[in-house]
N, C-alpha and C positions, 0 to 999 in steps of 0.2 A: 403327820405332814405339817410344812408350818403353814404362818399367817397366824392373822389378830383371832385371840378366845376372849370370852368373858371370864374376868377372872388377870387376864394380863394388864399392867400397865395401861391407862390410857395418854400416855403421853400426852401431844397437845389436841389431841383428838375434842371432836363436838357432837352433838346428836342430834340428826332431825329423826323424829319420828310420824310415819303415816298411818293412819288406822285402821285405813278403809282397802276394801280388796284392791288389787291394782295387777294385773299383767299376772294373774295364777297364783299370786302372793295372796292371803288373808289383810296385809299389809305389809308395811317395809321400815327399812332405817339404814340411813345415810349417815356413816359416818365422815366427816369434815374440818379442815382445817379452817382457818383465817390468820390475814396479818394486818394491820393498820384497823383504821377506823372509816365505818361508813359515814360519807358525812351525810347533814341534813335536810340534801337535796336527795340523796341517795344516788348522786353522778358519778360515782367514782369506784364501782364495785366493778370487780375483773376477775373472771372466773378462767382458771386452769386449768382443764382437764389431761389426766394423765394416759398413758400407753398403757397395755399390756399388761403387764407386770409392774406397773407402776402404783402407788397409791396418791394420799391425801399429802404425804407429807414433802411438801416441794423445796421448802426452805430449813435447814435448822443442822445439828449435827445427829451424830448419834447419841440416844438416850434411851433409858426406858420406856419402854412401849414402842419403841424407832429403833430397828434394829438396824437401817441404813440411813445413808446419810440423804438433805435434800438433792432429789433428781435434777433441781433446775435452782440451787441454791442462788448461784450467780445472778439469778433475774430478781430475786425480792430482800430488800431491805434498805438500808438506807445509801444512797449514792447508787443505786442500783435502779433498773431502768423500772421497775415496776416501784419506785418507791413512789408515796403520798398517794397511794391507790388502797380500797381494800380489798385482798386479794382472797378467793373463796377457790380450796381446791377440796370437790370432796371424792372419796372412794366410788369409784363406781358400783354402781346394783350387780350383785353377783359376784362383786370383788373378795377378800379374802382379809382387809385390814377395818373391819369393823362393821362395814355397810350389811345388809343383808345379802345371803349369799347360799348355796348349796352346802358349806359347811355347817349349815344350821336344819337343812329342810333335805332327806333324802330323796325324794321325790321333787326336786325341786326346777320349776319349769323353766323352760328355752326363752331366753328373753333378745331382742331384737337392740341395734345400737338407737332405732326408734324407742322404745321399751324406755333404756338407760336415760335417755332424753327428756322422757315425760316425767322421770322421778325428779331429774334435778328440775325441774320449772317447779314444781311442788315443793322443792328445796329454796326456788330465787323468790316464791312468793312470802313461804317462812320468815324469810330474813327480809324482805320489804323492797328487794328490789325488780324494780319492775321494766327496767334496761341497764344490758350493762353494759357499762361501759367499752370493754371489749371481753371477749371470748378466744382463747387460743389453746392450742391441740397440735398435738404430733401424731402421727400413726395413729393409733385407737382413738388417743385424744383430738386428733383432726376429723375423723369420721364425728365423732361426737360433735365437735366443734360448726363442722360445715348443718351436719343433723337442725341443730341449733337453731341457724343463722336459715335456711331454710323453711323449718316447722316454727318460728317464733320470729318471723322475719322481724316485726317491730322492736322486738326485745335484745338487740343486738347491735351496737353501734358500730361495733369496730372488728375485725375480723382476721387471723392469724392462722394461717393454714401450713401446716410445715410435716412434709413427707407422708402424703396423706392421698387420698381417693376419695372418689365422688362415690367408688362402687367396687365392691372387692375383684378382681383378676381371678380367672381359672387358673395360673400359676400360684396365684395367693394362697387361692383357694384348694388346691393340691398339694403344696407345702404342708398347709395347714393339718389337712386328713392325714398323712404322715404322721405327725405328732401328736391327734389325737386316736390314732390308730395305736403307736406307742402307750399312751396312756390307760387306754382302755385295755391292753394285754396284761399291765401289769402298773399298779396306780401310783404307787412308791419309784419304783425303778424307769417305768415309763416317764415320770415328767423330766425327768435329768436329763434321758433322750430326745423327752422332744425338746429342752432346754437348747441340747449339743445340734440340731438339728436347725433352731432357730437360731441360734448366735453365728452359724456361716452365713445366714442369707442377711445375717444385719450387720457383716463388716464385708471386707472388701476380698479379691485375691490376692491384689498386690500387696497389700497390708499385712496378714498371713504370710505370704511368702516374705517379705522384706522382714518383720519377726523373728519366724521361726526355722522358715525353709527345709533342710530336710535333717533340721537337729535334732538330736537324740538324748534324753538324757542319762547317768549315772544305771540307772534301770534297765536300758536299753527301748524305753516304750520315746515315741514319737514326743517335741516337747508341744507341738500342736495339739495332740489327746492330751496333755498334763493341764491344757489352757480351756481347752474346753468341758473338763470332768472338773476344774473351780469351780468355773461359771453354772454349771450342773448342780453342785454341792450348794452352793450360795441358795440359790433359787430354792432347792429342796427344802432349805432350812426355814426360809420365810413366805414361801407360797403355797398353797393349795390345790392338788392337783385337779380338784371336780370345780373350782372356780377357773383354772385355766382353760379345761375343754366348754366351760358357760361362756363365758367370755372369749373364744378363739369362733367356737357356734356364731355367736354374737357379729362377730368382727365377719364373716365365712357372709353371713346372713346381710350385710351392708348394702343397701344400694338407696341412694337417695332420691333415685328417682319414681323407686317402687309406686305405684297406684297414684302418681302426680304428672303422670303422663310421656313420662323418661328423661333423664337426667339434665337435657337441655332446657326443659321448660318447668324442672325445679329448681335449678341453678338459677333461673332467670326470677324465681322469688326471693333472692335473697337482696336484702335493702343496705345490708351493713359495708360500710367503706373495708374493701378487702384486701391484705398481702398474701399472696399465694407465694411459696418456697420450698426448691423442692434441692437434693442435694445430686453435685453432679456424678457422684461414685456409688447412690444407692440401685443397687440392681431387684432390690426386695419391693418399693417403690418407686419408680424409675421416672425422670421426670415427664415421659408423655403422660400420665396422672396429673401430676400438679397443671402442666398448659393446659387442659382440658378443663380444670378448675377455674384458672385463671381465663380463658376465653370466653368459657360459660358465665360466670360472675359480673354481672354488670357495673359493679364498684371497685371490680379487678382492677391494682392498677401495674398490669404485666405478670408474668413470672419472674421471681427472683431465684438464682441460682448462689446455693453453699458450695461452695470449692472444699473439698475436705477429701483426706483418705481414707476416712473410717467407714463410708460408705452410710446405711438406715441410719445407726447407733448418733449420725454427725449431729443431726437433730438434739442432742443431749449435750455432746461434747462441746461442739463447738460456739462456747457461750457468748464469745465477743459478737459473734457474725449472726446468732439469734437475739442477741441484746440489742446488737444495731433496727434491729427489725421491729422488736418492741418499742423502741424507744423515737421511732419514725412513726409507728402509729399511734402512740399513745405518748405524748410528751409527759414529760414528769412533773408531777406533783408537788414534790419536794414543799417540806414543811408543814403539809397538812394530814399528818400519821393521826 
């Protein structure tokens, strides 16, 4: 299966290491990018947290150790809206591109998007920062992000919510068993299905149809199945399939309101100045989630809607219209890398 081994490339990879038992774990290790320079005050660190299948690496091309390119290249570097910030993305716990993870521990236990939260604060103390600047998240990386902005109210200035929930959905949540229903029958051939099974509910119909429609190709198979056995293939090569049902558990497992009295009166802990945005074609996360965020959030200021056809996925795509967002919350830096 893929994902990061020891022994592979460490690209621009970094390592925090924990020692102490923590969530089932003996200890842990996060592996982590960064870009710029923290400065002196330590005002200016901005952490990204990735999706699903995403990892550490947000910015750069393809290289060794990187077998994809950055997910959110467009937001970091210079003239770019997260430039003169330093930008910290790491793997999440249980991920598959360095961090600690089931690929390492077979027995290895159920961790919570609370869980993944409490490693990286152990990570923002490592590196000396003690607010950051802002914190932003898509999808998983929005569960993390609100997690955050919630459990570390003080330690979060700014705040970036995009295609995201307060609290997983029983359709999410049914989806989800689906794929790891796939997975568990069969661990190899499984994850391409739940792959094929997740990349419909993260584009759109009419997008699909306006594509593909009811084309065929050379072979006579459908070119709809030729688009989504890529996207299968892709995944198969660089992901992990016992970190995906960790981390889907994880995602399944989300509610931020858990044991702080329900979501209205956890939402009402968070201190950091908030953009909530939600996309207006995503039917995977559909924007009554993001209003819900945005109402509940007391530094909300509205819901923002992405106009886009790609439906989930726009969150990634559509870099001008998530640039615009970052660049409204967190003015640029420029000149202070």
């Amino acid at each position: 299966m893929g994902g990061w081994r020891f022994g592979d490339p460490n690209g621009r990879r970094k390592w925090f290491s924990h020692a102490e038992p923590f969530a089932g774990l003996p200890g842990f290790q996060l592996a982590y990018e960064t870009w710029g320079t923290l400065n002196a005050e330590a005002s200016n660190a901005v952490l990204v947290l990735h999706a699903l299948t995403g990892d550490s690496h947000v910015a750069g091309g393809v290289e060794p150790g990187h077998p994809t390119p950055g997910w959110w290249d467009a937001l970091v570097g210079p003239g770019r809206p997260l430039d003169g910030f330093f930008v910290v993305a790491p793997n999440v716990l249980g991920g598959c591109q360095g961090s600690t993870g089931p690929w390492q521990y077979p027995d290895f236990p159920g961790l919570t998007i609370r869980d993944q939260v409490r490693a990286e604060v152990h990570l923002a103390d490592f590196l000396g920062v003690e607010q950051w600047a802002a914190v932003l998240g898509g999808s998983m990386g929005g569960m993390r992000a609100v997690e955050w902005a919630v459990g570390e109210p003080d330690r979060v200035k700014s705040l970036l919510l995009l295609a995201t929930t307060a609290a997983a959905s029983a359709e999410q949540i049914g989806l989800a068993s689906a794929q790891l229903h796939a997975i568990r029958a069969n661990s190899v051939e499984g994850l391409g299905v739940a792959r094929r099974i997740a990349h419909i509910s993260y584009r759109t119909e009419q997008e699909l149809q306006a594509r593909f429609e009811r084309g065929r190709q050379e072979d006579g198979r459908f070119e709809v199945e030729s688009y989504l056995d890529h996207h299968a293939a892709k995944l198969t090569r660089r992901f992990d399939s016992a970190s995906y049902v960790t981390l889907t558990e994880a995602m399944n497992s989300h509610d931020v309101g858990r044991s702080r009295g329900g979501v209205k009166a956890a939402l009402r802990r968070v201190k950091a100045r908030t953009l909530v945005a939600g996309v207006d074609s995503d039917r995977l996360y559909p924007l009554a989630q993001q209003r819900e965020l945005a109402a509940g959030i007391p530094g909300a200021d509205g819901l923002r809607v992405i106009a886009s056809p790609y439906g989930h996925d726009a969150f990634l795509i559509e870099s001008e219209q998530v640039g615009a967002l970052v660049r409204e919350l967190v003015p640029v830096r420029s000149g202070s890398r």
